[in-house]
Each structure stands twice: as C-alpha cells, then as structure tokens.
C-alpha positions in Angstrom: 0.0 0.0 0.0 1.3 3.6 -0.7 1.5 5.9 1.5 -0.8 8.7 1.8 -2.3 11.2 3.9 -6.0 12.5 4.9 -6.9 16.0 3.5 -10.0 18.0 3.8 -12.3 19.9 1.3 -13.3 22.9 3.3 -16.5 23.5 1.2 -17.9 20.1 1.8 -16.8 20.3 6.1 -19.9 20.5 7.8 -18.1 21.1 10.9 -19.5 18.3 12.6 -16.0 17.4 14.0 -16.2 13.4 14.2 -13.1 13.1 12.8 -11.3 15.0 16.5 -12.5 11.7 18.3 -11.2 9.0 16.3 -7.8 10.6 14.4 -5.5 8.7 16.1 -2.3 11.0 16.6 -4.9 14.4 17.0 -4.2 15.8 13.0 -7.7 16.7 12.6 -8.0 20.3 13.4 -11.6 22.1 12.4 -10.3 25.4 14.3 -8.5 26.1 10.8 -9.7 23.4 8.8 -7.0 21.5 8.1 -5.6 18.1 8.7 -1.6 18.5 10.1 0.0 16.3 7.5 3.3 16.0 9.7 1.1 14.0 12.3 -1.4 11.9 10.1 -0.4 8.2 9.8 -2.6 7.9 6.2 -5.2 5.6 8.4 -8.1 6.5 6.7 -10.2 6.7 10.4 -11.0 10.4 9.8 -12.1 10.0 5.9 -14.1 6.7 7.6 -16.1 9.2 10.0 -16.8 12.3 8.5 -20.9 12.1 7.6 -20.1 15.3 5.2 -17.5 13.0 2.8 -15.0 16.1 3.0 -12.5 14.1 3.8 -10.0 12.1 0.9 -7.0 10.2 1.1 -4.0 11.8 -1.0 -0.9 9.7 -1.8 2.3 11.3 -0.6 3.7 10.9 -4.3 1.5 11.5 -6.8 2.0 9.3 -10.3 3.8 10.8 -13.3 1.9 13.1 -15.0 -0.6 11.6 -17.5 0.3 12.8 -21.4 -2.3 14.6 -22.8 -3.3 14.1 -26.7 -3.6 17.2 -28.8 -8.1 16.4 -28.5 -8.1 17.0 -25.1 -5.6 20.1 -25.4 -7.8 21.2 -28.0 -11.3 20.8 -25.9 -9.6 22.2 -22.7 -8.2 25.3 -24.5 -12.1 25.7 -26.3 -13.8 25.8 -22.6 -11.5 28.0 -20.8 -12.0 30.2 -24.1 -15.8 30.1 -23.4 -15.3 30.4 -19.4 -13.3 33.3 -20.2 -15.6 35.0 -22.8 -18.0 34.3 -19.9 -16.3 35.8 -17.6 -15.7 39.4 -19.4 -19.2 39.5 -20.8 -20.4 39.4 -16.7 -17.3 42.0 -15.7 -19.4 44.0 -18.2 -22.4 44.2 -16.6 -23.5 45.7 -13.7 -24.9 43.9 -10.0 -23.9 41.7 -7.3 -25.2 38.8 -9.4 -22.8 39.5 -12.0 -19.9 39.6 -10.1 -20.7 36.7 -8.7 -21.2 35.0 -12.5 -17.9 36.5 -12.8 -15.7 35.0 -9.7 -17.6 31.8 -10.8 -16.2 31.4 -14.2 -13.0 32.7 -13.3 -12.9 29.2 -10.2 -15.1 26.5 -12.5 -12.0 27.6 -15.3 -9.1 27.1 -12.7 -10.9 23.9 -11.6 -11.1 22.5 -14.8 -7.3 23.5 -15.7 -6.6 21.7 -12.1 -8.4 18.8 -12.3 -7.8 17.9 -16.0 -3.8 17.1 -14.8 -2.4 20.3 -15.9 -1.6 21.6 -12.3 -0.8 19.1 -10.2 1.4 19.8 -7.8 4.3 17.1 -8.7 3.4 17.7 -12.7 5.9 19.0 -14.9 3.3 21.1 -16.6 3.0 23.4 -13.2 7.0 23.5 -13.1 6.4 24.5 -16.9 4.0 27.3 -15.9 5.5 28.9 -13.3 8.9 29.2 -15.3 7.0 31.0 -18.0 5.8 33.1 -15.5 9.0 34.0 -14.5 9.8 34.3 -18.3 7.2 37.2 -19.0 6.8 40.6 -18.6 4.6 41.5 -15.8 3.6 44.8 -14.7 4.0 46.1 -11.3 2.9 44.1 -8.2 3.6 41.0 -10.1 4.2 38.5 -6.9 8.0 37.4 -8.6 9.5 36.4 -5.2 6.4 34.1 -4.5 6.8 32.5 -7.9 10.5 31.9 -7.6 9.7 30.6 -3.9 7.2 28.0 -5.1 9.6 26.9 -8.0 12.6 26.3 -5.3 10.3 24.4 -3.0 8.5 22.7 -5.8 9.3 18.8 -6.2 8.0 17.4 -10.0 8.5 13.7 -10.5 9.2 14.3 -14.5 11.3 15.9 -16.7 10.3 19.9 -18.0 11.1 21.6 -21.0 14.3 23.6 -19.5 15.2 20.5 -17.3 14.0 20.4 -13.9 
C-alpha cells in the first residue's frame, strides 16, 4: 500500500467534528480546517467518520503526470476560451449577481485547468508554468519572489522543458 495522507475539502466540512475523536495522533484540526499532515499516519479513520465526505486520502507521491493528446488540449483550451468569454461579458455588466457569475467562471475555469492534470502539484506542466511566469513581462505588483519561492520548494517527478 502507498503511503498517503487525509486531507479536507473545506466547502464540503460541515463542521461536525467526528473526525477529532477518532484521528488517532490528533491531526484533525476544524479550528483552521485543516488536517496536520506532519502527524497523520494515512489511516483513513478520519475519511471513515466524517458524515459530510470532505474528507479524501491523498498519496504522498503523486504518479507521473498523464500525457495529454492534442483532443483534449484542443477541448480544454475551447472551454477555458468560453469560461473566459463568460467571464468578461459578466465584468461588463453591472450587479452583485454578476460579479458573482464573474468570480464563478474565473474558479469553475481554474478547476477544470486543475483537475484535467495540468496543475498538479508534482506535474511538470506546473513546473512548466510557473517558469514561463518568470519568463514574461509582468507589470508592477507582479508577486516574482512568491513564484520563484514556489519553484525552489516545488518537487515534479518528471522531466520539464528547461530540465527540472
């Protein structure tokens, strides 16, 4: 069995704090929502008791990155075009729904860039990004140091385009 550890979806926690009485080693904290990965033993106790399911079992090394074929490039590139279209046409208009609309589009896009493989955190294709990143002009307040902080600290179990 791999190793792996519990972590928690903080939309889905209902708060209902079953998983403080039966975490063995006292990870679980709902104070802050999160699950001290230092401490968790990958169990599975917590992820057992929680009634809300916001709890999942993560490996500790994620698998080398899937390879993606040029039709699902192609059909991820053509719904974050529509997301974003989305998303300017409700910038445009005026209300508290729109905004909304907006900050939607703008999360249901970075979910779908997420959970199609292309930002994993041990994929090549986030080392990739963040280099580019680094690579292009930004204006002011561009957050460089924060970039170059996640690249040092950032371990990728593949090869990248400039090596690392």
């Amino acid at each position: 069995m791999t190793k792996q550890y519990a972590v928690r979806n903080i939309r889905l926690c209902t708060k209902d704090c079953l998983c403080l009485y039966v975490c063995p080693t006292g990870a679980t904290d709902t104070e802050n929502s999160i699950i001290d990965v230092k401490k968790c033993i990958g169990c599975g106790i917590c992820r057992d008791a929680c009634p809300s399911g916001a709890i999942s079992m993560v490996p500790v090394e994620l698998p080398p990155q899937q390879g993606h074929t040029e039709a699902v490039t192609s059909a991820l590139r053509a719904i974050m075009h529509s997301k974003s279209e989305q998303e300017s046409i409700a910038a445009s208009l005026p209300g508290r729904l729109t905004a909304a609309i907006e900050r939607s589009n703008r999360i249901m896009a970075e979910d779908m860039i997420r959970e199609s493989g292309y930002m994993l955190p041990q994929s090549a294709n986030t080392r990739t990004f963040l280099e580019k990143l680094l690579d292009t002009q930004h204006g002011e307040g561009f957050p460089r140091a924060a970039v170059e902080e996640l690249l040092s600290m950032l371990q990728t179990n593949e090869k990248t385009e400039k090596g690392g």
